[in-house]
mmJSON file of the N, C-alpha and C atoms, coordinates in Angstrom:
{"data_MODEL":{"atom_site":{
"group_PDB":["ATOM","ATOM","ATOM","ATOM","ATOM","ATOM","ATOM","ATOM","ATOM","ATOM","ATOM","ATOM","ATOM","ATOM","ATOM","ATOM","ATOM","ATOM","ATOM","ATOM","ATOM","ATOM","ATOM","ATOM","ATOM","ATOM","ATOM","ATOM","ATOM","ATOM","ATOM","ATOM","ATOM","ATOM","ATOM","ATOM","ATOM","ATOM","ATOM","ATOM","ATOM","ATOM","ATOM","ATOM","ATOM","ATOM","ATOM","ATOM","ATOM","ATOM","ATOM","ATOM","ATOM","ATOM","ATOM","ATOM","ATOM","ATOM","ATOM","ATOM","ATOM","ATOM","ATOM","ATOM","ATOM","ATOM","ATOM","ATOM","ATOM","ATOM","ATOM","ATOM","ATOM","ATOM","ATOM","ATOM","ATOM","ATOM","ATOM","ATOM","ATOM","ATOM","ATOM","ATOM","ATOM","ATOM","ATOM","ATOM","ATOM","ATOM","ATOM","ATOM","ATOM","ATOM","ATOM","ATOM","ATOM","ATOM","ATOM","ATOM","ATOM","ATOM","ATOM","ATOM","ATOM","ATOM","ATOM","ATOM","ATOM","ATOM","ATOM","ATOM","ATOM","ATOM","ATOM","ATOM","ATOM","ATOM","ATOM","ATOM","ATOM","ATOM","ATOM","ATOM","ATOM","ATOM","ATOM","ATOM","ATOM","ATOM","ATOM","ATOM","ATOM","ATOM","ATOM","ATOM","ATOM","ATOM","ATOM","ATOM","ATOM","ATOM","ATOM","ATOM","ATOM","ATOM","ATOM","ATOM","ATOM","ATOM","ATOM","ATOM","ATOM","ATOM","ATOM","ATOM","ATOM","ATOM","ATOM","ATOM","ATOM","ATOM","ATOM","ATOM","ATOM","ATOM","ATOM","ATOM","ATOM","ATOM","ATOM","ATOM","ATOM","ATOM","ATOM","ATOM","ATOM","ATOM","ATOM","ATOM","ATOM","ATOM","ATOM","ATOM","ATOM","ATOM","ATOM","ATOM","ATOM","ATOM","ATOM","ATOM","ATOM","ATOM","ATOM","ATOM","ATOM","ATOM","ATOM","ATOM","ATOM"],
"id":[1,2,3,4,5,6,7,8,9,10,11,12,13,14,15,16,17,18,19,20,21,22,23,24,25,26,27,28,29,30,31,32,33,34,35,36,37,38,39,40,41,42,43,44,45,46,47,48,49,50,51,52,53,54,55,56,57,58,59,60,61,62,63,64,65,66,67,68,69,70,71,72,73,74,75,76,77,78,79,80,81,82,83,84,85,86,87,88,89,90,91,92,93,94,95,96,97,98,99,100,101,102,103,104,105,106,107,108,109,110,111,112,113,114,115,116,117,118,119,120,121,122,123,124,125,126,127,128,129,130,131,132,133,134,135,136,137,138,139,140,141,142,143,144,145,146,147,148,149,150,151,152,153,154,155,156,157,158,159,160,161,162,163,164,165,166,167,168,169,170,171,172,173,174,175,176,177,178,179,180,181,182,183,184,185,186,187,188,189,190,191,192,193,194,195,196,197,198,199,200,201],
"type_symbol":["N","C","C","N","C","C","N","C","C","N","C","C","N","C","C","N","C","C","N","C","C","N","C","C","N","C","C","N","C","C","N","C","C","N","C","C","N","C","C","N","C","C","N","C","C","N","C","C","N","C","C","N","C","C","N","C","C","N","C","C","N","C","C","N","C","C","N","C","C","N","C","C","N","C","C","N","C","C","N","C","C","N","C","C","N","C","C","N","C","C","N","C","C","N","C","C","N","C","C","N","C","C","N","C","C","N","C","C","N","C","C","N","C","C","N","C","C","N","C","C","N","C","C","N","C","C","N","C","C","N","C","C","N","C","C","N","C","C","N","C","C","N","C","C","N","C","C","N","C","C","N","C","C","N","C","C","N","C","C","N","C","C","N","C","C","N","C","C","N","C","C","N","C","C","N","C","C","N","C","C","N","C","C","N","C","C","N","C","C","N","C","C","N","C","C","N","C","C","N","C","C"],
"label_atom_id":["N","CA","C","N","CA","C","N","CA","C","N","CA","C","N","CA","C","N","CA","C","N","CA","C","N","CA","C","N","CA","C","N","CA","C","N","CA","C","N","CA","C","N","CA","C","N","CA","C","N","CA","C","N","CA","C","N","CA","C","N","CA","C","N","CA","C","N","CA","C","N","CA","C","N","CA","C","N","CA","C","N","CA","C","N","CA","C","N","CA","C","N","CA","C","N","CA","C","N","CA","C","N","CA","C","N","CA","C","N","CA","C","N","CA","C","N","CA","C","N","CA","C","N","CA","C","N","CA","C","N","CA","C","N","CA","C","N","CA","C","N","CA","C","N","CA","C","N","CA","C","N","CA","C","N","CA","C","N","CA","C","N","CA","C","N","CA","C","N","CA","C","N","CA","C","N","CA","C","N","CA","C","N","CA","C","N","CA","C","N","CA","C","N","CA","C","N","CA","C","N","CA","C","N","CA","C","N","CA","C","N","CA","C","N","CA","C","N","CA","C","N","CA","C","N","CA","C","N","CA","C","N","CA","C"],
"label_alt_id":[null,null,null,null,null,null,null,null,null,null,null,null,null,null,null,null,null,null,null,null,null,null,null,null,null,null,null,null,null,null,null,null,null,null,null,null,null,null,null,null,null,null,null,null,null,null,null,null,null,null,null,null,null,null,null,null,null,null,null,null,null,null,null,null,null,null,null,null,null,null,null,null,null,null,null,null,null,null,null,null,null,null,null,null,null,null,null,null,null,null,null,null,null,null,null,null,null,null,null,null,null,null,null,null,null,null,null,null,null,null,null,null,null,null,null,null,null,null,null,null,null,null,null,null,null,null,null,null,null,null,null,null,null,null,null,null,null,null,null,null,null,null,null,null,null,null,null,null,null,null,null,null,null,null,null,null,null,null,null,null,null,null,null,null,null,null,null,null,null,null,null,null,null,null,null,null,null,null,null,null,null,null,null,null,null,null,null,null,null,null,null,null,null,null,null,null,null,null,null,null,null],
"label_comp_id":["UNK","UNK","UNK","UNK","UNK","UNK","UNK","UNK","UNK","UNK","UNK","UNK","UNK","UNK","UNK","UNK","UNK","UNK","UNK","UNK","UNK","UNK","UNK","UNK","UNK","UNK","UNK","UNK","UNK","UNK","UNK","UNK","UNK","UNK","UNK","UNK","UNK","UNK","UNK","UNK","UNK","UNK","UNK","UNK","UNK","UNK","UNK","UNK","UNK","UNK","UNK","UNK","UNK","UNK","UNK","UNK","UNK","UNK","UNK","UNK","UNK","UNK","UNK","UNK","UNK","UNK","UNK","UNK","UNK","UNK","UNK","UNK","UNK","UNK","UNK","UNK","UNK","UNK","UNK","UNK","UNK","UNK","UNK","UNK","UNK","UNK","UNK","UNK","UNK","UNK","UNK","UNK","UNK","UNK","UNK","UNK","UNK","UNK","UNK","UNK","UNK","UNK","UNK","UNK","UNK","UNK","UNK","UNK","UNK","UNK","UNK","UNK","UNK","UNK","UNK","UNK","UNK","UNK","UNK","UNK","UNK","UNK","UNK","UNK","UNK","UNK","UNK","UNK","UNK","UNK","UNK","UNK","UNK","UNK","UNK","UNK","UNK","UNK","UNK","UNK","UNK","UNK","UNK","UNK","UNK","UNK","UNK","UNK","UNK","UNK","UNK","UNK","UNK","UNK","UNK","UNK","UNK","UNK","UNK","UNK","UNK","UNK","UNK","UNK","UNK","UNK","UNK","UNK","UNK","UNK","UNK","UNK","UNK","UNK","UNK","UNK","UNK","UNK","UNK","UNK","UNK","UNK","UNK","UNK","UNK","UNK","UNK","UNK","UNK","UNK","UNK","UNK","UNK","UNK","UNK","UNK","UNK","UNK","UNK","UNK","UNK"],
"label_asym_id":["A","A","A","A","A","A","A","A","A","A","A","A","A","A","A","A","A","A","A","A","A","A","A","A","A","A","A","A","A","A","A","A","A","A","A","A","A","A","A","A","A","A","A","A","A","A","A","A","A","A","A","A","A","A","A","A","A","A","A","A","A","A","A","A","A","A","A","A","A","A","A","A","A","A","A","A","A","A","A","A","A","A","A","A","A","A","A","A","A","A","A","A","A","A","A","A","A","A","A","A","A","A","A","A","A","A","A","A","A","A","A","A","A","A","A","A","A","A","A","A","A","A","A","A","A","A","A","A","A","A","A","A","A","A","A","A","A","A","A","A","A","A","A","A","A","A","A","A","A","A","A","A","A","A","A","A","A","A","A","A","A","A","A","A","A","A","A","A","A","A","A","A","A","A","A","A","A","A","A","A","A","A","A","A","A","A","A","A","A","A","A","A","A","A","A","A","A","A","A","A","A"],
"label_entity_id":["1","1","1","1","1","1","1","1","1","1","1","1","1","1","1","1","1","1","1","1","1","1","1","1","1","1","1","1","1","1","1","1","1","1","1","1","1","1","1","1","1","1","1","1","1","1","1","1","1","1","1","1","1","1","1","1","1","1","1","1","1","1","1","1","1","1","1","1","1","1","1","1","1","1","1","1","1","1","1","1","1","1","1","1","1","1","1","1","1","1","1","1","1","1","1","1","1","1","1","1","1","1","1","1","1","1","1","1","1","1","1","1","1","1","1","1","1","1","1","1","1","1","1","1","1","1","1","1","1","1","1","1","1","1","1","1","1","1","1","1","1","1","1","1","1","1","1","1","1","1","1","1","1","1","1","1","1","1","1","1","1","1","1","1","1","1","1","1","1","1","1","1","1","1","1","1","1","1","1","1","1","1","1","1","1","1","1","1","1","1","1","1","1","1","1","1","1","1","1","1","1"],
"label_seq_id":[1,1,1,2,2,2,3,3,3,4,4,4,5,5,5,6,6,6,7,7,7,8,8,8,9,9,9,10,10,10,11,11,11,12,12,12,13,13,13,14,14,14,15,15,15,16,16,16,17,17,17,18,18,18,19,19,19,20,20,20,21,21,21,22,22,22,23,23,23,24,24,24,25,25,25,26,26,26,27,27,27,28,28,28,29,29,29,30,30,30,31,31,31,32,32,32,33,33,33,34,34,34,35,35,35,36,36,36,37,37,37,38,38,38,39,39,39,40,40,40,41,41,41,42,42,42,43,43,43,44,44,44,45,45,45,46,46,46,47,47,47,48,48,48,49,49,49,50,50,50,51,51,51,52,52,52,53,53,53,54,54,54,55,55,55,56,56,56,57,57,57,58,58,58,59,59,59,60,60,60,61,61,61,62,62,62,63,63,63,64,64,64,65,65,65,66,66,66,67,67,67],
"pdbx_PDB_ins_code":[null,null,null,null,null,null,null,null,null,null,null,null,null,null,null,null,null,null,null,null,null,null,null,null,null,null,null,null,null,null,null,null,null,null,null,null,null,null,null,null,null,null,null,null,null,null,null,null,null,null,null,null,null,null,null,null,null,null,null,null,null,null,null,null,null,null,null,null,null,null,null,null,null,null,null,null,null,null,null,null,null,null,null,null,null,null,null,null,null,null,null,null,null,null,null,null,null,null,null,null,null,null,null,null,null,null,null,null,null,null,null,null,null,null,null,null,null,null,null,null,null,null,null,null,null,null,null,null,null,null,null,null,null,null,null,null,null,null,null,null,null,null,null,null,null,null,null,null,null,null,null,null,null,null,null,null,null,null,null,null,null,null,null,null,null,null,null,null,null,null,null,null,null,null,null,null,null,null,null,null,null,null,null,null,null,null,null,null,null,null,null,null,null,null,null,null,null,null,null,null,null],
"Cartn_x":[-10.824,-10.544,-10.284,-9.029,-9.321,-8.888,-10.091,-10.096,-9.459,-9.543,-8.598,-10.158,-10.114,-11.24,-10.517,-11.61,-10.801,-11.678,-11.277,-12.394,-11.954,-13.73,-13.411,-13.489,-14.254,-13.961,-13.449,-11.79,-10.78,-11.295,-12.335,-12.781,-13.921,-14.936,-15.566,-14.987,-15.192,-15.068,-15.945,-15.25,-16.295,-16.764,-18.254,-17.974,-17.198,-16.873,-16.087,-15.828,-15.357,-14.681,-13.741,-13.113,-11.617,-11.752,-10.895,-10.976,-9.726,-8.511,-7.469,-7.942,-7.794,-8.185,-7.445,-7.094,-6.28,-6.9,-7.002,-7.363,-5.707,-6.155,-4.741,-3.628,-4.074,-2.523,-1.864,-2.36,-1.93,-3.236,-2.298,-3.185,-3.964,-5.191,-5.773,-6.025,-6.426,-6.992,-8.241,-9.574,-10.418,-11.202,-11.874,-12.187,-13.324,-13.995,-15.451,-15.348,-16.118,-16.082,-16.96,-17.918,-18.923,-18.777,-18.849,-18.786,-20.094,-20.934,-21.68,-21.017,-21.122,-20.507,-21.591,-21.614,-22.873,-22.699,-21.673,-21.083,-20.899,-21.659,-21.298,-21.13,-20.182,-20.098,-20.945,-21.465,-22.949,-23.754,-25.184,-26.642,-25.889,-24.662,-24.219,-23.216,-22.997,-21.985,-22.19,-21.495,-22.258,-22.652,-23.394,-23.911,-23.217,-23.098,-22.668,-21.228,-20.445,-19.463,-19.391,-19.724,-18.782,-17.696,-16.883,-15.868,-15.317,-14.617,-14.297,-12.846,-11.893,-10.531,-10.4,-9.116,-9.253,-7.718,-6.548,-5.408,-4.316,-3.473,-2.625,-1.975,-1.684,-0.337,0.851,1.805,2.972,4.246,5.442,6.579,6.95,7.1,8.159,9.056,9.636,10.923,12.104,11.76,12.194,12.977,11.695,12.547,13.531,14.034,15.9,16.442,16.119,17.258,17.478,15.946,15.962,16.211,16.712,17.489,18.348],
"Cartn_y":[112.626,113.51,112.673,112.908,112.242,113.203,112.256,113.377,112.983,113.734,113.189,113.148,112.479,112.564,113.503,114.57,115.2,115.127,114.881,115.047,116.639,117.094,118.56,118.284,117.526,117.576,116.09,117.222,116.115,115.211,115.868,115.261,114.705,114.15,112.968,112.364,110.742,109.291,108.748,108.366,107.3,106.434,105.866,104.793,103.358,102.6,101.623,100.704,99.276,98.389,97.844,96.867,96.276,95.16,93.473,92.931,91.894,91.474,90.655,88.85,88.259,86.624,86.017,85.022,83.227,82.795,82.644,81.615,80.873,79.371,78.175,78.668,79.303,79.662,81.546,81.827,83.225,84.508,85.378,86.637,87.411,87.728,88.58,89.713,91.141,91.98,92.287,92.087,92.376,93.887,94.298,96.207,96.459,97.177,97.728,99.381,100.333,101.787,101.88,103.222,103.761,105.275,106.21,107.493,108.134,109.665,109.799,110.968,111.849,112.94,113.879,115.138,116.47,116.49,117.4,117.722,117.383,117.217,116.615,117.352,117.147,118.457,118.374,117.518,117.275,116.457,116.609,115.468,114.036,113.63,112.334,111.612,112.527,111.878,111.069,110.793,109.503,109.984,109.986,110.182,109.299,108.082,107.281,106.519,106.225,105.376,104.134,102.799,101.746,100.827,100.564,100.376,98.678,98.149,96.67,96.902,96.039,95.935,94.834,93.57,92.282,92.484,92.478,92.591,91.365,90.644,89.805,90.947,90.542,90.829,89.945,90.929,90.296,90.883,90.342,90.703,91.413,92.862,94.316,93.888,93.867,93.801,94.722,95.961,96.999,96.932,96.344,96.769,96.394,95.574,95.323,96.351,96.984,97.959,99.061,99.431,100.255,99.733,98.525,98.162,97.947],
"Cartn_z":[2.993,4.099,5.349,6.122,7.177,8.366,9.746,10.628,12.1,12.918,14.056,14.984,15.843,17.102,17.973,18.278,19.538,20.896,22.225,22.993,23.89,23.75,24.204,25.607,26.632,27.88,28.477,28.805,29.643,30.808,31.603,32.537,32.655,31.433,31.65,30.543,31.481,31.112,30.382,29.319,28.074,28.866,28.457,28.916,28.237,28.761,28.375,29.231,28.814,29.661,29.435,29.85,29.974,30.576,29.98,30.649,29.984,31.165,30.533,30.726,29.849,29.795,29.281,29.674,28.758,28.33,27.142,26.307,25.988,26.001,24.935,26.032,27.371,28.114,27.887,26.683,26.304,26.486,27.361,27.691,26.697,26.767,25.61,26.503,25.666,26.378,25.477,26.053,25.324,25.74,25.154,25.321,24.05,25.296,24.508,24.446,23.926,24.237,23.453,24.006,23.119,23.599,22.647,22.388,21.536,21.905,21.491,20.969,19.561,19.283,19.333,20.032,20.305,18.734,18.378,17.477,16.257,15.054,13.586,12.284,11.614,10.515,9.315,9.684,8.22,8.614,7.815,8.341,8.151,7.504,6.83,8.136,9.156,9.719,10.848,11.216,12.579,14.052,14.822,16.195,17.234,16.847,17.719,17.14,18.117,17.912,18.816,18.353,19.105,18.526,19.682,19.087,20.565,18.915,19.907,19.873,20.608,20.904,21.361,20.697,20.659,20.513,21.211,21.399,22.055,21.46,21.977,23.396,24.581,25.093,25.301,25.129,24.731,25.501,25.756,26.537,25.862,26.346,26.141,25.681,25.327,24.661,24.973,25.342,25.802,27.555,28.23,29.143,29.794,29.736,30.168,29.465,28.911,28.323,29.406,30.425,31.43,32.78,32.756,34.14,34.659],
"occupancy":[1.0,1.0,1.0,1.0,1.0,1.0,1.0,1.0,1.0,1.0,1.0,1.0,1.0,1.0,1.0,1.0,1.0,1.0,1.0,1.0,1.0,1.0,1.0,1.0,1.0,1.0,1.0,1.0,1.0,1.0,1.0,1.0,1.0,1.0,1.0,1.0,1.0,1.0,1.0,1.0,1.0,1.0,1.0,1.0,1.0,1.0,1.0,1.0,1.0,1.0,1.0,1.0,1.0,1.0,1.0,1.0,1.0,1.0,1.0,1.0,1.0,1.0,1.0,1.0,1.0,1.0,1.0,1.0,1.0,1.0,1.0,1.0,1.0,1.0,1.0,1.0,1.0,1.0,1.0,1.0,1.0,1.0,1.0,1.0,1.0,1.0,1.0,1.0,1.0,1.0,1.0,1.0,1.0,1.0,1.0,1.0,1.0,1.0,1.0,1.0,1.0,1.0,1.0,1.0,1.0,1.0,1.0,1.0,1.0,1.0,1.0,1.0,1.0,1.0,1.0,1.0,1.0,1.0,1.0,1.0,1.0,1.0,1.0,1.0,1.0,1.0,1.0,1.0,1.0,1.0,1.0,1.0,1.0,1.0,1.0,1.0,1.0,1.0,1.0,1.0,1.0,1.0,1.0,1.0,1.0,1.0,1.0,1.0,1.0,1.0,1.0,1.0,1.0,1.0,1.0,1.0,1.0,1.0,1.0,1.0,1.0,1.0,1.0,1.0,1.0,1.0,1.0,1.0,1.0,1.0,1.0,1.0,1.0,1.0,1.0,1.0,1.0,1.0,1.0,1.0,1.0,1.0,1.0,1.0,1.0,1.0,1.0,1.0,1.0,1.0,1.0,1.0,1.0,1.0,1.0,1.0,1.0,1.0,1.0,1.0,1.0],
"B_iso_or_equiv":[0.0,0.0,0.0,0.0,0.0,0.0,0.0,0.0,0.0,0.0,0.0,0.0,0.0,0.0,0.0,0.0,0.0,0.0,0.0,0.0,0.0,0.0,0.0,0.0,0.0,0.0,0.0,0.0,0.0,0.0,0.0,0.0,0.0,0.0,0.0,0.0,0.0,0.0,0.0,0.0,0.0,0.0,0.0,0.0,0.0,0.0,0.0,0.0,0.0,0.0,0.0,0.0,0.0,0.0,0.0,0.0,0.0,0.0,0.0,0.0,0.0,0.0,0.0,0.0,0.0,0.0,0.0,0.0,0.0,0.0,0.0,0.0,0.0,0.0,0.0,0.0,0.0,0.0,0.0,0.0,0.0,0.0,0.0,0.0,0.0,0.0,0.0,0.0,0.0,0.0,0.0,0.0,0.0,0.0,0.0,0.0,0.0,0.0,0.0,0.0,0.0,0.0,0.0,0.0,0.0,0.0,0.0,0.0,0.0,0.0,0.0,0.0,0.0,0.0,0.0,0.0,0.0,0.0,0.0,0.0,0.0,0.0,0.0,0.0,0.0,0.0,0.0,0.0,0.0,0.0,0.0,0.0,0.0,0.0,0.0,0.0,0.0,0.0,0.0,0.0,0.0,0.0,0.0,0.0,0.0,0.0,0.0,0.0,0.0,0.0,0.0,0.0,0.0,0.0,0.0,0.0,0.0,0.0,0.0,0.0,0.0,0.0,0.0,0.0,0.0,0.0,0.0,0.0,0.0,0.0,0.0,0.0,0.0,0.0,0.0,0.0,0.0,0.0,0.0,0.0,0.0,0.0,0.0,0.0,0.0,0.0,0.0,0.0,0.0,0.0,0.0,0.0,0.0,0.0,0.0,0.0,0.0,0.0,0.0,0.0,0.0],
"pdbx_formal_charge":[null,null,null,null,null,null,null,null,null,null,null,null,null,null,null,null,null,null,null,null,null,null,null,null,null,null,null,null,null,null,null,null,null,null,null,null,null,null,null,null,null,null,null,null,null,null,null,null,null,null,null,null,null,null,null,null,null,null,null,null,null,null,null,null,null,null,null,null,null,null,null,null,null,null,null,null,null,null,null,null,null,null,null,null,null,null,null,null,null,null,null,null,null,null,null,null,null,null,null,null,null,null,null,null,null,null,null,null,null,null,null,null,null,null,null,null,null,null,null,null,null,null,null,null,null,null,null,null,null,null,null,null,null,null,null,null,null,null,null,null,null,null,null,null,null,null,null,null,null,null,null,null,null,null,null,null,null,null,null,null,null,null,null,null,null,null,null,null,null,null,null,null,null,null,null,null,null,null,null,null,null,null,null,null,null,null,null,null,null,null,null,null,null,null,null,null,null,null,null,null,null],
"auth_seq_id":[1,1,1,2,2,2,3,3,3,4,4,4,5,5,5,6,6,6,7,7,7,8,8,8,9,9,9,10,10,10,11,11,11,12,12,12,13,13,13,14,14,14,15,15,15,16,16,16,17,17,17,18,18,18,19,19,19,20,20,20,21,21,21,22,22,22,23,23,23,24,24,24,25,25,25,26,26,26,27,27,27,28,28,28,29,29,29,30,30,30,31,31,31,32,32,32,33,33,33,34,34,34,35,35,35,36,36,36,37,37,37,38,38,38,39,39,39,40,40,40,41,41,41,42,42,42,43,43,43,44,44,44,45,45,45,46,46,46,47,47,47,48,48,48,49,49,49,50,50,50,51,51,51,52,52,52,53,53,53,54,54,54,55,55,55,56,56,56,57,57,57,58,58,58,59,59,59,60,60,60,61,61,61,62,62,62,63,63,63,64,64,64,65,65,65,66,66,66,67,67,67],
"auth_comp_id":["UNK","UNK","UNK","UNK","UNK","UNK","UNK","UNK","UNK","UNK","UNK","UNK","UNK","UNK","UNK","UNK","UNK","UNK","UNK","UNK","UNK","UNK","UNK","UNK","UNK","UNK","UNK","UNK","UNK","UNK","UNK","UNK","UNK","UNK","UNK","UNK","UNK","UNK","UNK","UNK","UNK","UNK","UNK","UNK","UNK","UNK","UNK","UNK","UNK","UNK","UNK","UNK","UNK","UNK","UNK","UNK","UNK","UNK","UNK","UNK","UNK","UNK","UNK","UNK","UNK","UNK","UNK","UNK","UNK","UNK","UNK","UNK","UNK","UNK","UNK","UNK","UNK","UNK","UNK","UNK","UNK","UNK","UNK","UNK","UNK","UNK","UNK","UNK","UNK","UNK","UNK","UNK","UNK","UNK","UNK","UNK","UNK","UNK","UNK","UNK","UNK","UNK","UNK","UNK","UNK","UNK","UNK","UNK","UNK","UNK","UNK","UNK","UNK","UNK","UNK","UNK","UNK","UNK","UNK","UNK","UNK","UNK","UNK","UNK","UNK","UNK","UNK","UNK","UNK","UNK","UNK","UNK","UNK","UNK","UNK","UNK","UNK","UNK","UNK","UNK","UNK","UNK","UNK","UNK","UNK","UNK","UNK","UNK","UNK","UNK","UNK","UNK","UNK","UNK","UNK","UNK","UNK","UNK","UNK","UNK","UNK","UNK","UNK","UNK","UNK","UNK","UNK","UNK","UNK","UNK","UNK","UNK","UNK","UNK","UNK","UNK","UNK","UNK","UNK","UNK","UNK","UNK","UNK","UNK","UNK","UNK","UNK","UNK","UNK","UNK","UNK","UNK","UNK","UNK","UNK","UNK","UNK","UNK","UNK","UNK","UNK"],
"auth_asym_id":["A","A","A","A","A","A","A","A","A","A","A","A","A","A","A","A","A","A","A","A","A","A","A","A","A","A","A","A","A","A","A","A","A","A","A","A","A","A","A","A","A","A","A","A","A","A","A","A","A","A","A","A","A","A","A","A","A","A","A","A","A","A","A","A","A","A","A","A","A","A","A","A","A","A","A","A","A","A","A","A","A","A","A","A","A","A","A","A","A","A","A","A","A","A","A","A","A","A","A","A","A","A","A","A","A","A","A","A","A","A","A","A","A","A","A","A","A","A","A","A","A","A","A","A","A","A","A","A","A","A","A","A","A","A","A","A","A","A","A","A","A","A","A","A","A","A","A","A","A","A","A","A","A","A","A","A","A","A","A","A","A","A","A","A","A","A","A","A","A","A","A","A","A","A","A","A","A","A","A","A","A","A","A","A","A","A","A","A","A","A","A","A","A","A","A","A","A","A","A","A","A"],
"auth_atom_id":["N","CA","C","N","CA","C","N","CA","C","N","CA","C","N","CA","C","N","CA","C","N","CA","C","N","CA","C","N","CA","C","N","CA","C","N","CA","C","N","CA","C","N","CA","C","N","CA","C","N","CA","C","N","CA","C","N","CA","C","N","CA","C","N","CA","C","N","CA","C","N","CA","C","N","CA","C","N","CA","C","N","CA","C","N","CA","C","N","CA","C","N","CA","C","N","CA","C","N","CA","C","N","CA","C","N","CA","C","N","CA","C","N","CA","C","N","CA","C","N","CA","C","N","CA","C","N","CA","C","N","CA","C","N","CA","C","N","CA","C","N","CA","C","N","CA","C","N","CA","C","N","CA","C","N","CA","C","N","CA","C","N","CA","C","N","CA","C","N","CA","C","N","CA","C","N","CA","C","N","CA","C","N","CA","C","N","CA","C","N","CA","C","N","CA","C","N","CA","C","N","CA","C","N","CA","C","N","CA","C","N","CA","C","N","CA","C","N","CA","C","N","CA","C","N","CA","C","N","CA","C","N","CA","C"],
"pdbx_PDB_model_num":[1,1,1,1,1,1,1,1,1,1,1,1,1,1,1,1,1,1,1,1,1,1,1,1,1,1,1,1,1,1,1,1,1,1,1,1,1,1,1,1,1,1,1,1,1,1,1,1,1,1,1,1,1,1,1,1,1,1,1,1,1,1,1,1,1,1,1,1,1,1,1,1,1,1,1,1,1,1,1,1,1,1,1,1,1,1,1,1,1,1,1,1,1,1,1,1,1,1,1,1,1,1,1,1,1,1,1,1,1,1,1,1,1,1,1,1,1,1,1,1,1,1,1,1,1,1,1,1,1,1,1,1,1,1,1,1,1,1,1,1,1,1,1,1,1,1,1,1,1,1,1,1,1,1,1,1,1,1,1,1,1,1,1,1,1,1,1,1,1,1,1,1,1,1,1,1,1,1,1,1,1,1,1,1,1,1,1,1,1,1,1,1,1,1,1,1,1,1,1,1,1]
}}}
């Protein structure tokens, strides 16, 4: 079964952080988030979520096409 996350209120903020760094000369973006769910559809499912994000950035490629 797979499920989608939905969040029911638009107006609070996860908490989370963000932070861009060089390492070797090249930009990383590194990112934390934690989410608690009220809501679970069985005793089996999870309460908490954390979650890491470890991302190269890299040149668009795209945009000269919009200039």
């Amino acid at each position: 079964m797979i499920g989608l996350r939905e969040r029911q209120d638009h107006d609070t903020d996860q908490p989370g952080a963000g932070k861009t760094v060089i390492w070797n000369g090249r930009p990383w973006k590194l990112g934390a988030e934690i989410s608690y769910f009220i809501d679970t559809p069985d005793a089996f499912a999870q309460e908490w979520f954390i979650g890491f994000n470890i991302s190269p950035v890299v040149e668009n490629g795209l945009v000269d096409w919009f200039k």
